[in-house]
N, C-alpha and C positions, 0 to 999 in steps of 0.2 A: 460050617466050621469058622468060629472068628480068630484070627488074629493078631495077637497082643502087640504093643511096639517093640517087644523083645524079635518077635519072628519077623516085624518089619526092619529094623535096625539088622539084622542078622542077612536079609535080602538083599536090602542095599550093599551090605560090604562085601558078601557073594559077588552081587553081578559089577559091580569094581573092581574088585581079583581079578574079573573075567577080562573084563573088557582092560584093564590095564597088561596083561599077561598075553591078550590073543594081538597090542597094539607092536610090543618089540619084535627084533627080531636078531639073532645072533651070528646069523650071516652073512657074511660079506655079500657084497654086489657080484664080485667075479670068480665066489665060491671059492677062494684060499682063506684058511683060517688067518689072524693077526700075523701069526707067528711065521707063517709060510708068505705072506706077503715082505715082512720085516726081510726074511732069508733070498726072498729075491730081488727087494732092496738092494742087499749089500752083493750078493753076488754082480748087479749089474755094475755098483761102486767098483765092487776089485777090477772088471774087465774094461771099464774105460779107463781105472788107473794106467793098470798095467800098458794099454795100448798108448794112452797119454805121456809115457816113461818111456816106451819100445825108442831107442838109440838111431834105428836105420828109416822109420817110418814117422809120416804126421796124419794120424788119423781125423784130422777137424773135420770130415763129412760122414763119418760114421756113426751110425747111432746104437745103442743097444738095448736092449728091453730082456727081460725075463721074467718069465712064467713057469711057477711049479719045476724051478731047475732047469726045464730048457732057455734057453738063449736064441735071442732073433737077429743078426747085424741087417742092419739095412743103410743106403746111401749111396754115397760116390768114390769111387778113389782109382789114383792117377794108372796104377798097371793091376797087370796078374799079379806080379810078386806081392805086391800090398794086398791083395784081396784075401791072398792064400796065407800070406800073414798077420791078420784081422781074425781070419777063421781058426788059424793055430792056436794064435791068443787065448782065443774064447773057450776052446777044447780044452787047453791046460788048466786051466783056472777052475779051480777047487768049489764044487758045488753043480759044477755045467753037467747037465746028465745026457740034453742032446743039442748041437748049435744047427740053426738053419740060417744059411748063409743069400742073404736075398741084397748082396751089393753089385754092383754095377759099375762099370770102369768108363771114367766120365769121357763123351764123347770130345773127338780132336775139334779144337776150332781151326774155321776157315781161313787160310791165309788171307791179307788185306786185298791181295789180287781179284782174289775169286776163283784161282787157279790151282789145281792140289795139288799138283807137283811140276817137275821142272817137262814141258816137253805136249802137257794135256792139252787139249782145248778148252776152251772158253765153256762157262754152263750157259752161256746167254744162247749161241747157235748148235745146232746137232751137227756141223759138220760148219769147217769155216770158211767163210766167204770167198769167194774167190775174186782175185782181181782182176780187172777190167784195165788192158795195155792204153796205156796212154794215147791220146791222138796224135796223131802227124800232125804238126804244121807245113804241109807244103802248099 
């Protein structure tokens, strides 16, 4: 059976169809459509506003991300009450379907001493030195 260039021109543009069709692809990398990446875009906007605006707190160590309407906080901040209020933030705000709270309350720094309170001992000895009485001079 021969061929004419009509069933060769018609082949070529066949396997270009093909191959340009099997080359795209319409889904995202982390499997949210545009539209659901857009909406956890702005849900993460409203909850660092909001946090950023909060009157009693300064959230500058916390971060937020979301996915598919959950919410992630993650970071540092100075007490319990900030943390519980970072996570309340997040809860209220319109769109949050579930917050998972992975912050952390930044550890105390050492006093300049080396000593942590009034009364401790020394971290250099497990127990402190004892003194040695002076000598007689007689």
């Amino acid at each position: 059976m021969k061929c004419d260039k009509g069933c060769t021109a018609a082949s070529i543009l066949l396997a270009g169809l093909l191959l340009t069709t099997a080359g795209c692809s319409t889904s995202s990398k982390d499997e949210r459509s545009e539209g659901r990446s857009l909406d956890d875009k702005h849900l993460t906007e409203r909850i660092q506003k909001s946090m950023d605006e909060d009157p009693v707190y300064k959230f500058g160590g916390v971060h937020v991300k979301a996915f598919a309407g959950e919410v992630q906080l993650s970071g540092f901040v100075n007490t319990d009450e900030q943390k519980r209020r970072a996570d309340e933030i997040a809860q209220e705000t319109s769109g949050a379907t579930k917050v998972y709270d992975a912050l952390a309350l930044k550890p105390l720094a050492p006093s300049p001493t080396g000593r942590t309170g009034p009364g401790t001992q020394s971290r250099i000895y497990s127990s402190p030195p004892q003194q040695q009485p002076a000598p007689s001079s007689q």
